[in-house]
ROVEX-313942 format. One line per field, with one value per atom (N, C-alpha, C): residue number from 1; residue in one letter; x, y, z. Coordinates in Angstrom, 3 decimals, decimal comma. Layout:
BEGIN
num: [NUM:...] .
residuo: [a:...] .
xx: [X:...] .
yy: [Y:...] .
zz: [Z:...] .
//
This chain:
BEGIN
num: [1:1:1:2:2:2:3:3:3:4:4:4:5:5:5:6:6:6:7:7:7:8:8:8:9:9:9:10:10:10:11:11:11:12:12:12:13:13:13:14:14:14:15:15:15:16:16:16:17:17:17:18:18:18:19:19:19:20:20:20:21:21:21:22:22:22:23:23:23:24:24:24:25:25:25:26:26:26:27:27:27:28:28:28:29:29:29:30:30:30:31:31:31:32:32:32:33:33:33:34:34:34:35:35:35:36:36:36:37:37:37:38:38:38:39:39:39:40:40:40:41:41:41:42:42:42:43:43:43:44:44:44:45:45:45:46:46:46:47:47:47:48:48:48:49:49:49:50:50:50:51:51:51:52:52:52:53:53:53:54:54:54:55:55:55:56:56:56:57:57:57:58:58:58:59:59:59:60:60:60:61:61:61:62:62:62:63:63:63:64:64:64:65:65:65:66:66:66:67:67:67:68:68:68:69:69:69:70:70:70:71:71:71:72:72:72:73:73:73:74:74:74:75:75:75:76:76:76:77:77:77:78:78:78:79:79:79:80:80:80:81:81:81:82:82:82:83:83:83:84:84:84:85:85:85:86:86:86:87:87:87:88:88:88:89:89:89:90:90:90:91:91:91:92:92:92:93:93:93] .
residuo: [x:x:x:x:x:x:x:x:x:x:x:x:x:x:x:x:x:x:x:x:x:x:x:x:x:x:x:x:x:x:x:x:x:x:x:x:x:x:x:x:x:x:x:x:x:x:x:x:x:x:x:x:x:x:x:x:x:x:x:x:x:x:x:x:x:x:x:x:x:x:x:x:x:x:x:x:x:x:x:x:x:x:x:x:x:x:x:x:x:x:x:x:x:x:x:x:x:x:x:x:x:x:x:x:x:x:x:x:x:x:x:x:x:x:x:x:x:x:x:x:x:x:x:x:x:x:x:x:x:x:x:x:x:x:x:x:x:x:x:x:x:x:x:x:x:x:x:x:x:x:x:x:x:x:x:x:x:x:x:x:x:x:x:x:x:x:x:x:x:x:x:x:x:x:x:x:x:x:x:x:x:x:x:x:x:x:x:x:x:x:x:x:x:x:x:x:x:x:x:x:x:x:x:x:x:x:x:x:x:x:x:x:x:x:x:x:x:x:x:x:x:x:x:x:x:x:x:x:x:x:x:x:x:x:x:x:x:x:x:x:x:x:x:x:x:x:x:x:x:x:x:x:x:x:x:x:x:x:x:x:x:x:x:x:x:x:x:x:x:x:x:x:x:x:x:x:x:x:x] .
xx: [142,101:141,609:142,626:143,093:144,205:143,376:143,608:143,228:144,013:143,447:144,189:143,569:144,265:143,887:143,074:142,040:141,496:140,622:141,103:140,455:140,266:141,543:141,687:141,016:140,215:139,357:140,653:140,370:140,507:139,380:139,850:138,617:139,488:138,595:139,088:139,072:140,132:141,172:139,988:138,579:138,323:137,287:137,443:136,273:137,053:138,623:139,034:139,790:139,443:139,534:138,681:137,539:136,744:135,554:134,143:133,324:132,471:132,188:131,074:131,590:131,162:131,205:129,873:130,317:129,504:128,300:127,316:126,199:126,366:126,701:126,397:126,170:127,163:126,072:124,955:124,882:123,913:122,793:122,878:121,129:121,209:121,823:121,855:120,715:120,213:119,235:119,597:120,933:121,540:121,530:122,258:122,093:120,678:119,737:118,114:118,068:118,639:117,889:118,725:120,009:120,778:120,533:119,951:119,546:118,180:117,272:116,245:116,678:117,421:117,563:118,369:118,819:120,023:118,314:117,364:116,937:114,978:115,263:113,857:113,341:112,201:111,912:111,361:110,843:109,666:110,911:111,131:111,918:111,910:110,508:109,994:110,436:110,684:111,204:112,696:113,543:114,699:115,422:114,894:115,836:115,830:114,663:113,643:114,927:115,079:115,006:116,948:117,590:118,789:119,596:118,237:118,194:118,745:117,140:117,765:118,428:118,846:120,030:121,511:121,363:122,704:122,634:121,548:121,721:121,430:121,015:121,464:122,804:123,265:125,058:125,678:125,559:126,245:126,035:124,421:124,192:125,272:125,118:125,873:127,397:127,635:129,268:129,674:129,269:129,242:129,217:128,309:128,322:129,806:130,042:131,129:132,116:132,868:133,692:133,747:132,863:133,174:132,745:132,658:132,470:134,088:133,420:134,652:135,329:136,263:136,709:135,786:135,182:134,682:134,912:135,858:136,762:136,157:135,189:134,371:132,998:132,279:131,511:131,766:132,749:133,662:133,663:134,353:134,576:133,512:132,494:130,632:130,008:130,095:129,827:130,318:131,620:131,705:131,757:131,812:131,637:129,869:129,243:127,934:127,444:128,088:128,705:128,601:129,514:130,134:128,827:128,424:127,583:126,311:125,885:125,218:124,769:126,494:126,731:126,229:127,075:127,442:125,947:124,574:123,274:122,537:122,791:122,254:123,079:124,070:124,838:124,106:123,628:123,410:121,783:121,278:119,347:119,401:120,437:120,460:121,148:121,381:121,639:120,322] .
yy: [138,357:137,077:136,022:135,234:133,968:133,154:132,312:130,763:129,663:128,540:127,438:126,084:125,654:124,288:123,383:122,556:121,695:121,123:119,213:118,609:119,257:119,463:119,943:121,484:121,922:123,308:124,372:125,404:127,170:127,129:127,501:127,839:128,938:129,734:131,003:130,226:130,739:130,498:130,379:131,554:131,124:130,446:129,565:128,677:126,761:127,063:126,098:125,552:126,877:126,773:126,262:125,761:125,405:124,674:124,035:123,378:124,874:125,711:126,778:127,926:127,575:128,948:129,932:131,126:132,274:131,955:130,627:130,441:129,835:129,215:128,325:129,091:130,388:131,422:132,278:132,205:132,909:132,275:130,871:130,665:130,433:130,863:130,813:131,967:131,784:132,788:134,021:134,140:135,368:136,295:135,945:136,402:136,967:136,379:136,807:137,340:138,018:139,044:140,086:139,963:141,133:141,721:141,206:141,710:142,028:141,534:142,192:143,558:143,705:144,928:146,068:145,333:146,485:147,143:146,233:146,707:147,038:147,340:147,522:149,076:149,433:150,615:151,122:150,536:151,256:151,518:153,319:153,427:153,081:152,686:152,758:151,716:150,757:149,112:149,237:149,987:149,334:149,112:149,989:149,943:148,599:147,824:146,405:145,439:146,320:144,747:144,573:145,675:145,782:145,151:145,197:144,306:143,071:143,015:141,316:140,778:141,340:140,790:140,667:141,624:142,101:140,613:140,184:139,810:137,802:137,479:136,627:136,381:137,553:137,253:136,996:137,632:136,878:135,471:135,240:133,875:132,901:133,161:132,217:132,488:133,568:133,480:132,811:132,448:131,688:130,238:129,949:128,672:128,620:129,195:129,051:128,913:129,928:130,029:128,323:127,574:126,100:125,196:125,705:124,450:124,633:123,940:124,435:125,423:125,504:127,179:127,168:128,501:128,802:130,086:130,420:131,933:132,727:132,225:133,092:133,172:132,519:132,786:133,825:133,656:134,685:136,042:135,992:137,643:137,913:137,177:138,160:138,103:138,063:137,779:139,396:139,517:140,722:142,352:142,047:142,714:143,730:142,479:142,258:143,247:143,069:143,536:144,931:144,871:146,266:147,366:146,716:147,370:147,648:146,822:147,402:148,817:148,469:149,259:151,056:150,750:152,365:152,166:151,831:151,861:152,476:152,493:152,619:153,869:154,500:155,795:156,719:156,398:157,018:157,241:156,648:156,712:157,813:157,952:159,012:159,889:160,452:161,687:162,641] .
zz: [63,893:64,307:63,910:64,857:64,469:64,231:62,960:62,489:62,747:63,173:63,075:62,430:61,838:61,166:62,241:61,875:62,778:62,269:61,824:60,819:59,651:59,255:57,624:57,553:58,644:58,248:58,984:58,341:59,081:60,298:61,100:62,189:63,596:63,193:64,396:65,894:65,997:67,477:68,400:68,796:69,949:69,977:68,928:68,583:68,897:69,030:69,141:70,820:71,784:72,920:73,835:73,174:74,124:72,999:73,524:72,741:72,713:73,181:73,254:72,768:71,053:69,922:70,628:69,870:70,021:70,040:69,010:68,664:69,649:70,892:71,951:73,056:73,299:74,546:74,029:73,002:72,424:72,633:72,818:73,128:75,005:75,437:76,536:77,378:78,304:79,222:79,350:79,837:80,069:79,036:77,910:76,860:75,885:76,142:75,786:77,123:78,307:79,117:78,397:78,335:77,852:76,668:75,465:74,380:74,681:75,272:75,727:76,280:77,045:77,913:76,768:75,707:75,042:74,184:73,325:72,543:72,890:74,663:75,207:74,505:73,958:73,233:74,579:75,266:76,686:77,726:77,454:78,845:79,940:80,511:81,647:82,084:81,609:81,384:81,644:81,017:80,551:82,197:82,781:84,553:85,202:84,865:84,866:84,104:83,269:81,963:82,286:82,589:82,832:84,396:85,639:86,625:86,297:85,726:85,395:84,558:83,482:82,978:83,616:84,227:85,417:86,361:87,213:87,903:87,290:86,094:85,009:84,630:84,780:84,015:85,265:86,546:87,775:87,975:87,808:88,543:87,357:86,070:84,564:85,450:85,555:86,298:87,309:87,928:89,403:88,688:87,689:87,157:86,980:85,619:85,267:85,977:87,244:88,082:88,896:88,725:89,600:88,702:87,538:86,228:85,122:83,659:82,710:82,712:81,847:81,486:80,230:80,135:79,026:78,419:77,721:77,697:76,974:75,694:75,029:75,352:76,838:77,238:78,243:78,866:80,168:79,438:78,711:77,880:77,420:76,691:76,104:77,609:78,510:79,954:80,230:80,618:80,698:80,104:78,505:77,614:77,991:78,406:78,209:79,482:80,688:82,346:81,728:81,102:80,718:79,809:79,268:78,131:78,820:79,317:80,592:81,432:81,817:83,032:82,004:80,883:80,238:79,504:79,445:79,200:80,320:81,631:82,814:82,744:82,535:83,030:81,855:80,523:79,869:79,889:80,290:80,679:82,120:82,996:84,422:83,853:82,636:81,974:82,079] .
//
């Protein structure tokens, strides 16, 4: 992790690229479908709960794509894409 000075503090690099730290997509919608969907106990659900988080993180992307840059919302965006995807490959086992 790179630090850089900013107003006398240490503060990690991708906290200084933009106004929206980790705690700022985190209360975001998308993000409460996706943790809903990572930690659903009712199988029967999770195909449900993984929909819509899937289709939550597109609509937040589209925001983004014609708004700010937001680089550490972009990357837990697709991380998130990603983690997903390999939750759904592992439930059709």
């Amino acid at each position: 992790m790179e630090l850089n000075v900013e107003g006398g503090r240490l503060r990690p690099e991708s906290q200084l690229s933009s106004g929206l730290t980790d705690a700022g997509y985190k209360s975001q919608p998308w993000y409460e479908a996706y943790m809903a969907a990572l930690f659903e106990s009712d199988r029967r659900q999770i195909g449900e709960n993984i929909r819509r988080a899937e289709l939550m993180i597109r609509n937040r992307e589209r925001e983004l794509f014609t708004g700010p840059l937001e680089p550490n919302e972009q990357r837990a965006l697709n991380n998130a894409r990603h983690a997903l995807r390999a939750l759904l490959g592992c439930l059709k086992l």
